[in-house]
N, C-alpha and C positions, 0 to 999 in steps of 0.2 A: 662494639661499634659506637663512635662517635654520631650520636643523632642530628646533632646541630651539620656535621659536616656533609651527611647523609642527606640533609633538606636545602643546605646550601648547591649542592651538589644539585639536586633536583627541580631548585627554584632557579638555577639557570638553563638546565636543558626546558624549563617551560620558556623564559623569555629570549631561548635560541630559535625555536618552534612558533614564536606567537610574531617573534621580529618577520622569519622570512613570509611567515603565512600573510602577514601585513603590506608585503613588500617590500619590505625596510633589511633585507640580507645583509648587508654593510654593517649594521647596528648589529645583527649576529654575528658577526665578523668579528667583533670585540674579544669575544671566546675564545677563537680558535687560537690556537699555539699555530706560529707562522708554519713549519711543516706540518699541522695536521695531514690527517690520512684517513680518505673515504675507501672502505671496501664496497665494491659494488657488489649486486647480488650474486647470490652461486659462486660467489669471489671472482664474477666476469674479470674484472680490472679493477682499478684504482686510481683515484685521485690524489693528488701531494700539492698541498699549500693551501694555505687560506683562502686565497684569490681566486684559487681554481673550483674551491669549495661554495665560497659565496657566489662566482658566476652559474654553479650549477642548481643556485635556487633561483636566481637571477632568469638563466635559461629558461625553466620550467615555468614559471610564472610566465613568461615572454611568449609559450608556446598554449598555455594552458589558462581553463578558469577552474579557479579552485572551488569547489560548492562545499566542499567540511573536511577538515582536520582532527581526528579526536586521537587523545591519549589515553593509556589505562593501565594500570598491573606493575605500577613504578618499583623498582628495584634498585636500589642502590646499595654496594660497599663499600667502606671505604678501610685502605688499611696503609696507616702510615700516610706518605705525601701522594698515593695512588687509590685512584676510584674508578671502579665500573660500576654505570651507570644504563639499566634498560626500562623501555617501555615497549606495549603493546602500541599497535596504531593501525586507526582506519582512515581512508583519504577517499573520498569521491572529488571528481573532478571531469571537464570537455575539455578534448582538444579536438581539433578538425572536427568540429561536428559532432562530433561523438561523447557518449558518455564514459565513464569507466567508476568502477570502486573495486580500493583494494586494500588489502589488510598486509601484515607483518610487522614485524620485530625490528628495534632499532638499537645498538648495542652501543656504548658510549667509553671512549676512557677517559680520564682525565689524569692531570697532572699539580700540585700544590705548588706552584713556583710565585715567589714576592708574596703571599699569603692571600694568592687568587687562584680559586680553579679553571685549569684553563684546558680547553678540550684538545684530544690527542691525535684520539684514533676513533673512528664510526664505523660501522657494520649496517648492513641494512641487510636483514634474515626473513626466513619464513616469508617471502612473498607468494602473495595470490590476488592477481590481478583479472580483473573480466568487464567485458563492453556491457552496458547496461540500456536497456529497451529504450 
């Protein structure tokens, strides 16, 4: 495995994750390949586009305060012009009132297209969500 591509790979899902946590979803928006694809959790549904993508950090921030985002357990392959890409993640956060933290899996693909990684396809796995006192 190509390391250098494995950390580039990596150094952007950090400043895709640090853009929207910021508020700045748009500036994440650079990444995504115009049809990306969010899978929602338990493969509810799916998201198709950028646009659709960036409003759905957009949304949550609009609905929500975020109180911490952490990353952990980064994995990345890469083989040839294709990378998947996962991390662990914990998220606390209020909305209505309310507290919540919650944990799972973030699964990434990406694609080598102009000699940019540019994100594909998302997964969001292993959730465990619960209101907090």
């Amino acid at each position: 495995m190509n390391m250098t591509r494995a950390d580039d790979v990596r150094t952007i899902l950090r400043a895709i994750n640090q853009a929207w946590r910021e508020g700045r979803a748009a500036d994440a928006g650079r990444y995504l390949h115009d049809d990306v694809v969010m899978v929602m959790p338990d493969f509810a549904g799916r998201i198709r586009g950028r646009a659709a993508m960036v409003a759905s950090w957009q949304d949550f921030l609009a609905q929500a305060t975020l109180e911490d985002f952490a990353e952990s357990e980064y994995q990345v392959d890469v083989v040839g012009t294709a990378a998947l890409a996962s991390y662990a993640f914990q998220i606390r956060y209020v909305m209505e009132g309310q507290r919540y933290q919650g944990r799972g899996r973030e699964v990434w693909g990406f694609s080598l297209q102009n000699g940019q990684w540019t994100a594909v396809w998302r997964l969001m796995t292993d959730m465990h969500e619960e209101e907090m006192p």
